[in-house]
N, CA and C atoms of all chains as a GROMACS GRO file, in nm:
protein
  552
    1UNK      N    1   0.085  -0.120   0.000
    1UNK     CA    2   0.000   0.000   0.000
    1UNK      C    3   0.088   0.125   0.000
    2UNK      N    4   0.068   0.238  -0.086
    2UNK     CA    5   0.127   0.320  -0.107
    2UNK      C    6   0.049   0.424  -0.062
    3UNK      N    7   0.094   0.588  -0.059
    3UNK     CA    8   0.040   0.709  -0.060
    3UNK      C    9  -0.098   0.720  -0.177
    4UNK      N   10  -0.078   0.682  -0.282
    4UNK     CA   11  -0.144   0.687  -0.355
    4UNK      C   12  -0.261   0.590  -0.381
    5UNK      N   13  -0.272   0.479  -0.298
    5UNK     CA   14  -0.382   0.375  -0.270
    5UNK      C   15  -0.464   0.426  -0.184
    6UNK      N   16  -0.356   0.490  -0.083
    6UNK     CA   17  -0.422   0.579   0.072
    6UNK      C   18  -0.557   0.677  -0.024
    7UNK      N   19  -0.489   0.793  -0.099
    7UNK     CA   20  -0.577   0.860  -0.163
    7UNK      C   21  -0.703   0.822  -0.244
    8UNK      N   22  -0.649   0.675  -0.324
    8UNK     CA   23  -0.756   0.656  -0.376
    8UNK      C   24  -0.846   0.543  -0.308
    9UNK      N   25  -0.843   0.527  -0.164
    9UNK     CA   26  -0.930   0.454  -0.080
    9UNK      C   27  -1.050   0.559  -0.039
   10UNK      N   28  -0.972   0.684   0.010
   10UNK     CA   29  -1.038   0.792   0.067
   10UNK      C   30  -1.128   0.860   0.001
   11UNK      N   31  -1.088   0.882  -0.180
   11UNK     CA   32  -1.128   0.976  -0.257
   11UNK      C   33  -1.254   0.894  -0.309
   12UNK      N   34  -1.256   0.711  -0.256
   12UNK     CA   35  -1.360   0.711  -0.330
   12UNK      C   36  -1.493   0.675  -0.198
   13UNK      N   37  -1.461   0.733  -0.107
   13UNK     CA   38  -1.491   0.766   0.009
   13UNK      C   39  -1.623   0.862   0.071
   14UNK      N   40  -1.507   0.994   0.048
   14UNK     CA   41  -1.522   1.167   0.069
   14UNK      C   42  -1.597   1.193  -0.036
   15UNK      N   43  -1.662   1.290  -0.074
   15UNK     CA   44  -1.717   1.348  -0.166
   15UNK      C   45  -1.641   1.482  -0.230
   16UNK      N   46  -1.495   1.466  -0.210
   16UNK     CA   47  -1.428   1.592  -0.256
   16UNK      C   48  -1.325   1.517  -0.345
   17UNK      N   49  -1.301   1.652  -0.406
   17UNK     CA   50  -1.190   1.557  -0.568
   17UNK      C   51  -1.085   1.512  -0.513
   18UNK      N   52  -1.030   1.403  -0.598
   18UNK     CA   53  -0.902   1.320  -0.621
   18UNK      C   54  -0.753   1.402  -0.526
   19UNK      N   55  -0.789   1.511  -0.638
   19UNK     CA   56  -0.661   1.620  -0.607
   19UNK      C   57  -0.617   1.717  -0.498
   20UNK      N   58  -0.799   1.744  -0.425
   20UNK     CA   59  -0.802   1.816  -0.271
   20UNK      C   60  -0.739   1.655  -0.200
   21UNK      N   61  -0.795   1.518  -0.226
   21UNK     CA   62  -0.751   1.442  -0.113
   21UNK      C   63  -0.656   1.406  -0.110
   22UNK      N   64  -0.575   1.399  -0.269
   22UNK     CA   65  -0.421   1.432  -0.228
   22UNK      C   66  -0.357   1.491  -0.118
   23UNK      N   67  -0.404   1.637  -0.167
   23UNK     CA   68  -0.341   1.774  -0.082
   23UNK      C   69  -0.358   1.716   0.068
   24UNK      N   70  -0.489   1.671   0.128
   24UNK     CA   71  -0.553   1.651   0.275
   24UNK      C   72  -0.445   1.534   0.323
   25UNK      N   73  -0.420   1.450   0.276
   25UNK     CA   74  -0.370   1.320   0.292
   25UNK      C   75  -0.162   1.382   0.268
   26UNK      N   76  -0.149   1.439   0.190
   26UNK     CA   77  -0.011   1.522   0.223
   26UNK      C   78   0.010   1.587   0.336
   27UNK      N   79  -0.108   1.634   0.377
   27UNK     CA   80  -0.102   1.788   0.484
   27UNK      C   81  -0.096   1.693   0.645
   28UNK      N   82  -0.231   1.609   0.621
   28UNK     CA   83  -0.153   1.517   0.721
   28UNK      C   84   0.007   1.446   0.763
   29UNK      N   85   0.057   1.415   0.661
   29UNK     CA   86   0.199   1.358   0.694
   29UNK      C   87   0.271   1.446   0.700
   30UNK      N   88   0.284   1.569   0.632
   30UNK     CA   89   0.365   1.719   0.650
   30UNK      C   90   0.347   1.688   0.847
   31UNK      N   91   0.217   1.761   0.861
   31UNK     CA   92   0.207   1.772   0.994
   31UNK      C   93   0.270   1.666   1.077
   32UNK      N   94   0.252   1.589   1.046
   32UNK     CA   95   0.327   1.448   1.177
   32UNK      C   96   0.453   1.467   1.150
   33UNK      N   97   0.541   1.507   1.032
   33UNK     CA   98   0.680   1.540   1.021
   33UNK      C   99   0.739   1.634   1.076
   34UNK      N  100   0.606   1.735   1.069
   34UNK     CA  101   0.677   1.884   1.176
   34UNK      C  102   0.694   1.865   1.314
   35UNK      N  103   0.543   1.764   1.359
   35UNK     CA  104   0.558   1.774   1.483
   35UNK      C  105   0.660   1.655   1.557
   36UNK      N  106   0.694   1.541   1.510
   36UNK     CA  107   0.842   1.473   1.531
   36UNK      C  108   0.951   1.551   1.523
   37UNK      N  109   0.980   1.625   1.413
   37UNK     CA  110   1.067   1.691   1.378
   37UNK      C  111   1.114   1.795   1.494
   38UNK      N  112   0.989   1.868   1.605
   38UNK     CA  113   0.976   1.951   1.659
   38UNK      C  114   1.002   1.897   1.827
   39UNK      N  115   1.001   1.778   1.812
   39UNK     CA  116   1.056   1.639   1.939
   39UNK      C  117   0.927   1.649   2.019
   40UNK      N  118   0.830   1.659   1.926
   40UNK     CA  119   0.706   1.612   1.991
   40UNK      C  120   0.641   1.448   1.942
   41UNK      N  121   0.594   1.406   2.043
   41UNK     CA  122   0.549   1.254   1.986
   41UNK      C  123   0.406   1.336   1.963
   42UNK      N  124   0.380   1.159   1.838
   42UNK     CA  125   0.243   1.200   1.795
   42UNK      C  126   0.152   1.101   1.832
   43UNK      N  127   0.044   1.107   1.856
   43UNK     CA  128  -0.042   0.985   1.939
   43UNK      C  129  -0.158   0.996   1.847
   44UNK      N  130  -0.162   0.834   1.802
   44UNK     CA  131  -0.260   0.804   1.748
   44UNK      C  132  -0.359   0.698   1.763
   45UNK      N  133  -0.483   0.784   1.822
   45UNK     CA  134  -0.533   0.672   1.918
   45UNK      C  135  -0.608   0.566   1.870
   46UNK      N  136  -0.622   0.418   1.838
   46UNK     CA  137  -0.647   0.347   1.785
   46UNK      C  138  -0.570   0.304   1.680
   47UNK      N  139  -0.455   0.380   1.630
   47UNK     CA  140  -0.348   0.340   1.566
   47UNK      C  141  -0.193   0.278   1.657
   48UNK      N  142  -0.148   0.422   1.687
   48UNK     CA  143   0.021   0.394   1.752
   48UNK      C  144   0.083   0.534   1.790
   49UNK      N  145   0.153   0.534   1.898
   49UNK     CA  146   0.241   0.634   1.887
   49UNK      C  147   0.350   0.634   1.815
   50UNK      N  148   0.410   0.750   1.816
   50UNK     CA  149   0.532   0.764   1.753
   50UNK      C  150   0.638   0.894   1.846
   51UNK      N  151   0.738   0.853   1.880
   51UNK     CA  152   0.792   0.877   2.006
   51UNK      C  153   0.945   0.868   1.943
   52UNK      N  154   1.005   1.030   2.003
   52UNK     CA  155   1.100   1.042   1.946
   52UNK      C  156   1.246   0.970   2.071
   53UNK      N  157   1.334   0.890   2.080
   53UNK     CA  158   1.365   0.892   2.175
   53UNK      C  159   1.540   0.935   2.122
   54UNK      N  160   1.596   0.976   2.250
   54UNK     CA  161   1.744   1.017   2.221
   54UNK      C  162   1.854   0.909   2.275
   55UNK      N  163   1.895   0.932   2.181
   55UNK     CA  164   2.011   0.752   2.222
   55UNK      C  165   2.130   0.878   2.270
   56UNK      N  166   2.220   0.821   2.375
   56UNK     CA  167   2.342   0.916   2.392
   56UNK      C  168   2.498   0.835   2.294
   57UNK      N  169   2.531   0.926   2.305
   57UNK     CA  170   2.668   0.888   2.216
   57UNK      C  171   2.778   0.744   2.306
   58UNK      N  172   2.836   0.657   2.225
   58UNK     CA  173   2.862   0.545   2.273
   58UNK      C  174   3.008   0.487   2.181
   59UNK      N  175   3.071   0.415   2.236
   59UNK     CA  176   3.157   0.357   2.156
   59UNK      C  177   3.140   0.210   2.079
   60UNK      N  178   3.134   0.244   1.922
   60UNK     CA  179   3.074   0.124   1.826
   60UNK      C  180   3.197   0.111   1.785
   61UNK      N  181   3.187  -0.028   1.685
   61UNK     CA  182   3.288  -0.080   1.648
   61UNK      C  183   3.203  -0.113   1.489
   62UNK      N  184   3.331  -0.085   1.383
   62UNK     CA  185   3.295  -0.123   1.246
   62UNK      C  186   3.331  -0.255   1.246
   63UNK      N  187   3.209  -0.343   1.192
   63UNK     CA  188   3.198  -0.489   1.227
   63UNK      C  189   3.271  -0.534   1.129
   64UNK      N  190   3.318  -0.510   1.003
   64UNK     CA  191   3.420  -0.521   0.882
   64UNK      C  192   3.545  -0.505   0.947
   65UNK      N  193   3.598  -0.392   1.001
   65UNK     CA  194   3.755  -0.397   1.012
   65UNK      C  195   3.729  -0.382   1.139
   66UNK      N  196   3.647  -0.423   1.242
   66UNK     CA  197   3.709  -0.400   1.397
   66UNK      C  198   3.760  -0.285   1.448
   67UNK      N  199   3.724  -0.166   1.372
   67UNK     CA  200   3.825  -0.073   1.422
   67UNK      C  201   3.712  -0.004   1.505
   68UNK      N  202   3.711   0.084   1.613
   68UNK     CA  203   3.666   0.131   1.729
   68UNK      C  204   3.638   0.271   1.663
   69UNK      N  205   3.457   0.296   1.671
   69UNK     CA  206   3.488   0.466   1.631
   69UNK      C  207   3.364   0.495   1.722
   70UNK      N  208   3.359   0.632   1.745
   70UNK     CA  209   3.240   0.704   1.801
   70UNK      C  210   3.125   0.703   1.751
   71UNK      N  211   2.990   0.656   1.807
   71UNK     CA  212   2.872   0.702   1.743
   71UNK      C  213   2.831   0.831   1.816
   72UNK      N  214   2.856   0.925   1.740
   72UNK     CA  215   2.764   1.045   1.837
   72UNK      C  216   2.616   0.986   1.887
   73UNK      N  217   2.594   1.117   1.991
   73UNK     CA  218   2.425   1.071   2.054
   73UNK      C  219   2.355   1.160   1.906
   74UNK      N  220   2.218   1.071   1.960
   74UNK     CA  221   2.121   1.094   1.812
   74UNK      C  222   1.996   1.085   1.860
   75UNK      N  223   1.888   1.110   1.784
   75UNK     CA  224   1.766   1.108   1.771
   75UNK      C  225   1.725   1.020   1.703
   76UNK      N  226   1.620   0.944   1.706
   76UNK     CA  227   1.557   0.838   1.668
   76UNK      C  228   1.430   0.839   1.677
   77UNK      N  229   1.350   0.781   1.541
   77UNK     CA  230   1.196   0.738   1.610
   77UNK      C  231   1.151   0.628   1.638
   78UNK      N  232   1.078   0.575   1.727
   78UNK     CA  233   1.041   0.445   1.750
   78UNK      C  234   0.875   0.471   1.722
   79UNK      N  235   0.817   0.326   1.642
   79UNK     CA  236   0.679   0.351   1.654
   79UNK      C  237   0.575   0.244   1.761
   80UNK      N  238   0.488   0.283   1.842
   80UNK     CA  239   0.468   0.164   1.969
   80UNK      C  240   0.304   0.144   1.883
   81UNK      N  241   0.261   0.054   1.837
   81UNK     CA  242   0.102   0.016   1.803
   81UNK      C  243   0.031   0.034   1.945
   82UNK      N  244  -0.034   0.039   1.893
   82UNK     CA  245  -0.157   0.051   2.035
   82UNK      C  246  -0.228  -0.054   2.020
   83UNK      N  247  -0.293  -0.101   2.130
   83UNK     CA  248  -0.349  -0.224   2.155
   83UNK      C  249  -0.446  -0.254   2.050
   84UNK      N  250  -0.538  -0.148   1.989
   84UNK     CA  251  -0.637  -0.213   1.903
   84UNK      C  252  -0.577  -0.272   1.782
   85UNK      N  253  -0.445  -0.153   1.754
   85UNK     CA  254  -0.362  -0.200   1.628
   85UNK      C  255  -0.368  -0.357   1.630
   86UNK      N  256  -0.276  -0.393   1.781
   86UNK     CA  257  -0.236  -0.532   1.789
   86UNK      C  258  -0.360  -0.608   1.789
   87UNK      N  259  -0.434  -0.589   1.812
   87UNK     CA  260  -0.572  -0.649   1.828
   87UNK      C  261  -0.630  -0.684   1.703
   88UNK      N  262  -0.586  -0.589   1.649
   88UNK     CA  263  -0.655  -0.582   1.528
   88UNK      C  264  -0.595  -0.667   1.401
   89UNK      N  265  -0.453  -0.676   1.393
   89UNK     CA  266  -0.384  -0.716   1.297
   89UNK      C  267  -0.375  -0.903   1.342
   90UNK      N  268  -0.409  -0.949   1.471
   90UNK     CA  269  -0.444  -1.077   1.539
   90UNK      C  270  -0.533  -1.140   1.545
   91UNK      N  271  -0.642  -1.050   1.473
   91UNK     CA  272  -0.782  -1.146   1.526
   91UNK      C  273  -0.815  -1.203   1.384
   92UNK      N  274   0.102   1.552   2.010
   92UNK     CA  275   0.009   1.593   1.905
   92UNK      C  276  -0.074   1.486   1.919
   93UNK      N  277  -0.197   1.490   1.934
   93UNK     CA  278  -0.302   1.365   1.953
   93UNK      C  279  -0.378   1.355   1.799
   94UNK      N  280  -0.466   1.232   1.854
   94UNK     CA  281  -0.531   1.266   1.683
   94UNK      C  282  -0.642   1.373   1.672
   95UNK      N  283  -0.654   1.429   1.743
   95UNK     CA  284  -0.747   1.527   1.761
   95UNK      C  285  -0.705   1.678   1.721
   96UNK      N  286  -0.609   1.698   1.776
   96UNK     CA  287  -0.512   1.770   1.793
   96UNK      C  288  -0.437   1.807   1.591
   97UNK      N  289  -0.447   1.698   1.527
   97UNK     CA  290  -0.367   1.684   1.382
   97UNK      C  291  -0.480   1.708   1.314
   98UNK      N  292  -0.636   1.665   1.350
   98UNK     CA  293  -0.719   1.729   1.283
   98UNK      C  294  -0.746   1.833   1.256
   99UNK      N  295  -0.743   1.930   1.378
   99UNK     CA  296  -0.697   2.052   1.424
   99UNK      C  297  -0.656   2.155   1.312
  100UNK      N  298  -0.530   2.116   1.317
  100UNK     CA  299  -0.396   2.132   1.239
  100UNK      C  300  -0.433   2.150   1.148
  101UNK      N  301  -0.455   2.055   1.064
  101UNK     CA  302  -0.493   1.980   0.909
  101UNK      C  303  -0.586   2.094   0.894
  102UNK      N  304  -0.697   2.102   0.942
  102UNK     CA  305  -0.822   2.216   0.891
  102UNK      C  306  -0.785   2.308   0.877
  103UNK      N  307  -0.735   2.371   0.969
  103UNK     CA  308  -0.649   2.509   0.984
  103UNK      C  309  -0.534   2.529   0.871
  104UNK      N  310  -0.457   2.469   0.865
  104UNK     CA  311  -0.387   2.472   0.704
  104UNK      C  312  -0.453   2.469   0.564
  105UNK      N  313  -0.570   2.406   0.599
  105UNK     CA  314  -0.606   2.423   0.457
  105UNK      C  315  -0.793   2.515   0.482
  106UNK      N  316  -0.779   2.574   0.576
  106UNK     CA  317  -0.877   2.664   0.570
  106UNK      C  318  -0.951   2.714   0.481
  107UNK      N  319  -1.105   2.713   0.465
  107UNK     CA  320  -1.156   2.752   0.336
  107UNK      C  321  -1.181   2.668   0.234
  108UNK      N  322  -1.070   2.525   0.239
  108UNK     CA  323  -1.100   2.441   0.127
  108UNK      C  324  -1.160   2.299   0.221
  109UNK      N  325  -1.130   2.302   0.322
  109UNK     CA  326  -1.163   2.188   0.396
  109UNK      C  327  -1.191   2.198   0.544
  110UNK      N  328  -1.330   2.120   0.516
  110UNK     CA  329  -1.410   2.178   0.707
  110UNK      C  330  -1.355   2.054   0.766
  111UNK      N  331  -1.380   2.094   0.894
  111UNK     CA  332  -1.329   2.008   0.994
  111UNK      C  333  -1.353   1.866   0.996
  112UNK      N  334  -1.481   1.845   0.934
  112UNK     CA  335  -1.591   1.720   0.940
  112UNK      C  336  -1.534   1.629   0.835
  113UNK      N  337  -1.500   1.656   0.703
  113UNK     CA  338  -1.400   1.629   0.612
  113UNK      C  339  -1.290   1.580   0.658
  114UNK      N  340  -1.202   1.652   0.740
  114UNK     CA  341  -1.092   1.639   0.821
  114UNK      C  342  -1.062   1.514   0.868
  115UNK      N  343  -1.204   1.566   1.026
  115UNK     CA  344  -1.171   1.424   1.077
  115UNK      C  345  -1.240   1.317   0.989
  116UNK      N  346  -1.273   1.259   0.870
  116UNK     CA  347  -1.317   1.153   0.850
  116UNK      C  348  -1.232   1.126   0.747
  117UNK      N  349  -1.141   1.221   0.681
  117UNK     CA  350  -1.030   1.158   0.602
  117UNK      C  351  -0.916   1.112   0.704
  118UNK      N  352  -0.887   1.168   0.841
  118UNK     CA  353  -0.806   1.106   0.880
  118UNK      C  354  -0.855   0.998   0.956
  119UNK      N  355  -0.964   0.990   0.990
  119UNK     CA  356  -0.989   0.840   1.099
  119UNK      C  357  -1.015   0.737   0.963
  120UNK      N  358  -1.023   0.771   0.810
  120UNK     CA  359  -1.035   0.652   0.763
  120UNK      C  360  -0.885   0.644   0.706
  121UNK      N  361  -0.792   0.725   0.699
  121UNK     CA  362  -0.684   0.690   0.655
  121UNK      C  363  -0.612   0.593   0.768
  122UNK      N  364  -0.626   0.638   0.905
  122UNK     CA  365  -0.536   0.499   1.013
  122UNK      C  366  -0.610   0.388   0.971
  123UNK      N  367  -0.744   0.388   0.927
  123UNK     CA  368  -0.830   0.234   0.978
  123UNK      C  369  -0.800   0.215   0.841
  124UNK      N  370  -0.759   0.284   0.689
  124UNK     CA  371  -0.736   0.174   0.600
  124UNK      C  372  -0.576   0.091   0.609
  125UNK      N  373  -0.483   0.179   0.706
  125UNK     CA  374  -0.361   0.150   0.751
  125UNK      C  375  -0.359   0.056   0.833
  126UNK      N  376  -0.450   0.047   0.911
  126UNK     CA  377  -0.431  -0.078   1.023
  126UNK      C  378  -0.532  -0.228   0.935
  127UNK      N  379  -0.597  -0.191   0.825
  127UNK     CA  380  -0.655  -0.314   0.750
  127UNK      C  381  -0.568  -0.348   0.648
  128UNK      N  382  -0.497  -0.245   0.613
  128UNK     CA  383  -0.370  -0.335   0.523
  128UNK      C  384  -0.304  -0.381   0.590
  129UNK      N  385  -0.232  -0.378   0.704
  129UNK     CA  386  -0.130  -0.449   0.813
  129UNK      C  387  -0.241  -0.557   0.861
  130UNK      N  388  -0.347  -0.559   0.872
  130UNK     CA  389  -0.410  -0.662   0.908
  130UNK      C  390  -0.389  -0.795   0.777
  131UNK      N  391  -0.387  -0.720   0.649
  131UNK     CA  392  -0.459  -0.828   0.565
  131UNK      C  393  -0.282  -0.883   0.481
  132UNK      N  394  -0.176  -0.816   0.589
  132UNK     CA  395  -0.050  -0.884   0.545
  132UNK      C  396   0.026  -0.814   0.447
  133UNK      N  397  -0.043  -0.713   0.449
  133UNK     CA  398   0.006  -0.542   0.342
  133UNK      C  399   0.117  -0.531   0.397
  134UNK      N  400   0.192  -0.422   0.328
  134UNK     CA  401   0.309  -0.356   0.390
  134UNK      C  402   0.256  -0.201   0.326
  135UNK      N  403   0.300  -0.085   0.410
  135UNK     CA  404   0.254   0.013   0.349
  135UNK      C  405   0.379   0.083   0.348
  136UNK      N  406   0.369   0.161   0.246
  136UNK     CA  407   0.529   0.248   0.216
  136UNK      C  408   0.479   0.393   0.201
  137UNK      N  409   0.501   0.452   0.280
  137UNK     CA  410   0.475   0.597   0.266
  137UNK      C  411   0.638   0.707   0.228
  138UNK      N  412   0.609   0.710   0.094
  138UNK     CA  413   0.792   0.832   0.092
  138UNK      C  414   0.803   0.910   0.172
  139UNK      N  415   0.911   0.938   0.263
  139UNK     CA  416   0.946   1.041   0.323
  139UNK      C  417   0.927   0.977   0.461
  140UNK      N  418   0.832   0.953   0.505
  140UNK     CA  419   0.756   0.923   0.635
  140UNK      C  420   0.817   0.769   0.677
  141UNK      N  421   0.814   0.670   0.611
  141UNK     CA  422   0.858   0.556   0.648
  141UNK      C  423   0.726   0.431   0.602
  142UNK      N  424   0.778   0.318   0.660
  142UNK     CA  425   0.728   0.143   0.584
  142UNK      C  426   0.681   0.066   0.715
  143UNK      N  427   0.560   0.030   0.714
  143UNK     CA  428   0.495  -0.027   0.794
  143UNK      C  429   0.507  -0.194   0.754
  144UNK      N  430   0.533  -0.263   0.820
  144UNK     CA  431   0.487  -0.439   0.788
  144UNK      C  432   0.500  -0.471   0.894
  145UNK      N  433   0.407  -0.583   0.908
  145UNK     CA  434   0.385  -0.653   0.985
  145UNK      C  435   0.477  -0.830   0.979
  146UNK      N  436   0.526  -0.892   1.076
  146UNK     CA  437   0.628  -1.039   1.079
  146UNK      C  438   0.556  -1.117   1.185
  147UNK      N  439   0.549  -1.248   1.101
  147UNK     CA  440   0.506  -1.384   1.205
  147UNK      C  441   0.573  -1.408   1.310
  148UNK      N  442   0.562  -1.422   1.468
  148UNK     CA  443   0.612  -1.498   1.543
  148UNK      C  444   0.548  -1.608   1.558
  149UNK      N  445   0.644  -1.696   1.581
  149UNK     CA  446   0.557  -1.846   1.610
  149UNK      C  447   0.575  -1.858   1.760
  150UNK      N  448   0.457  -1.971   1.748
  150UNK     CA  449   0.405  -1.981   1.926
  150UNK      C  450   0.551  -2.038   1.981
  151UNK      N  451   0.516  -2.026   2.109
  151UNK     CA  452   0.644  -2.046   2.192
  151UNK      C  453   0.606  -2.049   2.341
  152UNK      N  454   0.723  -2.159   2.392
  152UNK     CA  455   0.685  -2.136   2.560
  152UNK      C  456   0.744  -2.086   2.630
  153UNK      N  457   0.641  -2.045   2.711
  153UNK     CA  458   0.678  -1.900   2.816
  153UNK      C  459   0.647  -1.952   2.987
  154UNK      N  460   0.630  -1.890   3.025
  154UNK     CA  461   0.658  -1.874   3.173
  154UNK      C  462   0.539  -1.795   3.196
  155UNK      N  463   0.492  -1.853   3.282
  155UNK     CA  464   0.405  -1.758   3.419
  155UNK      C  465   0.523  -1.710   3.484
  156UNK      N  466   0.519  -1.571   3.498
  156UNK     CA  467   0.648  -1.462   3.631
  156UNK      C  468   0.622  -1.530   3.722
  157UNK      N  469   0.469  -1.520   3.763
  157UNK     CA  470   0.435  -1.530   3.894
  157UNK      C  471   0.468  -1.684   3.986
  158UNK      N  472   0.430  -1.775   3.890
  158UNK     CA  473   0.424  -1.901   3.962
  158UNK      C  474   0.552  -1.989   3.855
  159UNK      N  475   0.589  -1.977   3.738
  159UNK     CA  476   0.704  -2.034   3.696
  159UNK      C  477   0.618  -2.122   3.612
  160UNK      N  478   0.515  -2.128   3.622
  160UNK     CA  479   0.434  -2.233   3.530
  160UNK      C  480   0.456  -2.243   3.415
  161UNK      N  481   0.439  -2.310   3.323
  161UNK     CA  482   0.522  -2.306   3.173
  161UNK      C  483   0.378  -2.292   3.114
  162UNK      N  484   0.362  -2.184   3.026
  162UNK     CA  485   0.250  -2.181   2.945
  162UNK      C  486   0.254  -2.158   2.767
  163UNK      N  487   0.171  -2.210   2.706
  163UNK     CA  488   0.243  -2.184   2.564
  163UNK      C  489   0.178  -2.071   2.524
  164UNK      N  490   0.245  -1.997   2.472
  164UNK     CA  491   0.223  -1.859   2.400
  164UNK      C  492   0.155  -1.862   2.254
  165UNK      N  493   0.075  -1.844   2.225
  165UNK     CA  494   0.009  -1.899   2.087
  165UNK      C  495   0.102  -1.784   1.967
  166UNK      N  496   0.089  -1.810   1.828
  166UNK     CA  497   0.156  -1.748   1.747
  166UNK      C  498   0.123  -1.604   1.733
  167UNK      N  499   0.181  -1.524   1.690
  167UNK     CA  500   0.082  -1.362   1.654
  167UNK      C  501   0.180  -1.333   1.579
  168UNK      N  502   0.125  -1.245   1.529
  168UNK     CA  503   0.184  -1.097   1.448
  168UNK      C  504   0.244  -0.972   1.535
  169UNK      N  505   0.350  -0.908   1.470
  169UNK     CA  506   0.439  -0.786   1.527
  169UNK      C  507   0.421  -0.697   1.459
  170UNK      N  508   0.401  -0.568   1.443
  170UNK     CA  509   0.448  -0.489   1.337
  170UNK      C  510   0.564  -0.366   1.388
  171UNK      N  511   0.614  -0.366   1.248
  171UNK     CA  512   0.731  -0.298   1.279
  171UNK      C  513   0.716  -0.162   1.212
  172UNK      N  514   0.776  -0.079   1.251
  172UNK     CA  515   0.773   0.079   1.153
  172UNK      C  516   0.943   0.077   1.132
  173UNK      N  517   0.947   0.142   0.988
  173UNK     CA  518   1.072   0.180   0.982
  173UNK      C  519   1.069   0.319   0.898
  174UNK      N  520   1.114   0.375   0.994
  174UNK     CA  521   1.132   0.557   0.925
  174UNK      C  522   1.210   0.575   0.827
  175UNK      N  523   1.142   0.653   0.688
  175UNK     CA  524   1.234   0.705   0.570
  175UNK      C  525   1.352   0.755   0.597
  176UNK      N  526   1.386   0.749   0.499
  176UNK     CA  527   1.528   0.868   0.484
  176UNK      C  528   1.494   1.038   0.556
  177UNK      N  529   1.381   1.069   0.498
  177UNK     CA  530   1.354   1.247   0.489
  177UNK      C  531   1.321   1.246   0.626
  178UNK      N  532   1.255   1.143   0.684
  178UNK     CA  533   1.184   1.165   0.830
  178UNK      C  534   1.334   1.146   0.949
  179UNK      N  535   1.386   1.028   0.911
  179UNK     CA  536   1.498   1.014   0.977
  179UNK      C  537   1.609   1.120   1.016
  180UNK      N  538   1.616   1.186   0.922
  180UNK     CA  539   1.693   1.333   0.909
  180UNK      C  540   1.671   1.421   0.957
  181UNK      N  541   1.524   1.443   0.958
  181UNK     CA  542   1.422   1.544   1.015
  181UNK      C  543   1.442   1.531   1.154
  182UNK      N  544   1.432   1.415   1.230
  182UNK     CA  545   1.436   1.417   1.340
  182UNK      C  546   1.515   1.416   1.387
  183UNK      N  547   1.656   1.378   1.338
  183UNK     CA  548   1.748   1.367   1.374
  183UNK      C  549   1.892   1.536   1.375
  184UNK      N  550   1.797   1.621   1.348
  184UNK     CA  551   1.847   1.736   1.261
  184UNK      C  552   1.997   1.751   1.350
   0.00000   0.00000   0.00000
């Protein structure tokens, strides 16, 4: 399933054109990008969160040559389903 | 940001072209067609944002914490998210 299945699930849905549910269905993922982006989690209830967490910097090793280098600390997203998700994708 | 909260959002950005009511029913059917493709063994790929699929675990035995009892765990499904490139970056700025 792509962006574009998303749209044309919806569009044949909604009663508004193809091309506004593009735009609606963009504006949504814009938004969840700003607000991760902004180190806010996004909660989606009956779906999943999405939760930014910060790893601190650590000493890794390149598994090819063994040689020892720094991972700086970083940002990361993790996504957690929510129970109906799991519920849902099980029954 | 809740889902309430992105509806919010969403209307307000596109003000004038799209009422709220619109809003919320393009986004509560966009998670529920997302959680019926992961149901029906889909994988969903969204550019930028990241790839949803779902992986078999098979049953397995487990443990009662409490009493040590050995109980078998029946099989299920996991799903995993994995964040794009553009999102990964984004957050990671």
């Amino acid at each position: 399933m792509t962006k574009a299945d998303i749209v044309e699930n919806i569009y044949e849905r909604v009663g508004i054109s193809k091309k506004e549910t593009a735009s609606v269905v963009q504006t949504i993922f814009d938004t969840m990008k700003e607000t991760l982006e902004s180190e806010e989690n996004v909660k989606i209830s009956g779906f999943g969160n999405f939760v930014i967490r910060k790893k601190r910097a650590r000493r890794g090793r390149n598994p090819q040559t063994g040689e020892e280098i720094e991972i700086s600390a970083r940002k990361v997203i993790t996504f957690k389903p929510s129970n109906v998700l799991k519920d849902l994708i099980n029954s | 940001m809740t889902k309430s909260q992105l509806i919010e959002i969403v209307t307000e950005k596109l003000a004038g072209s799209l009422s709220k009511k619109d809003a919320e029913l393009i986004v509560n059917t966009l998670f529920r067609d997302m959680g019926d493709a992961l149901k029906s063994g889909d994988k969903i790929e969204i550019r930028g944002v990241g790839s949803f699929k779902t992986i078999a675990r098979g049953k397995r035995i487990g443990r009662n914490p409490k009493t040590g009892e050995k109980v078998e765990v029946a099989e299920k499904k996991a799903i995993f998210f994995k964040p794009g490139k553009e999102l990964k970056e984004r957050v990671d700025n």
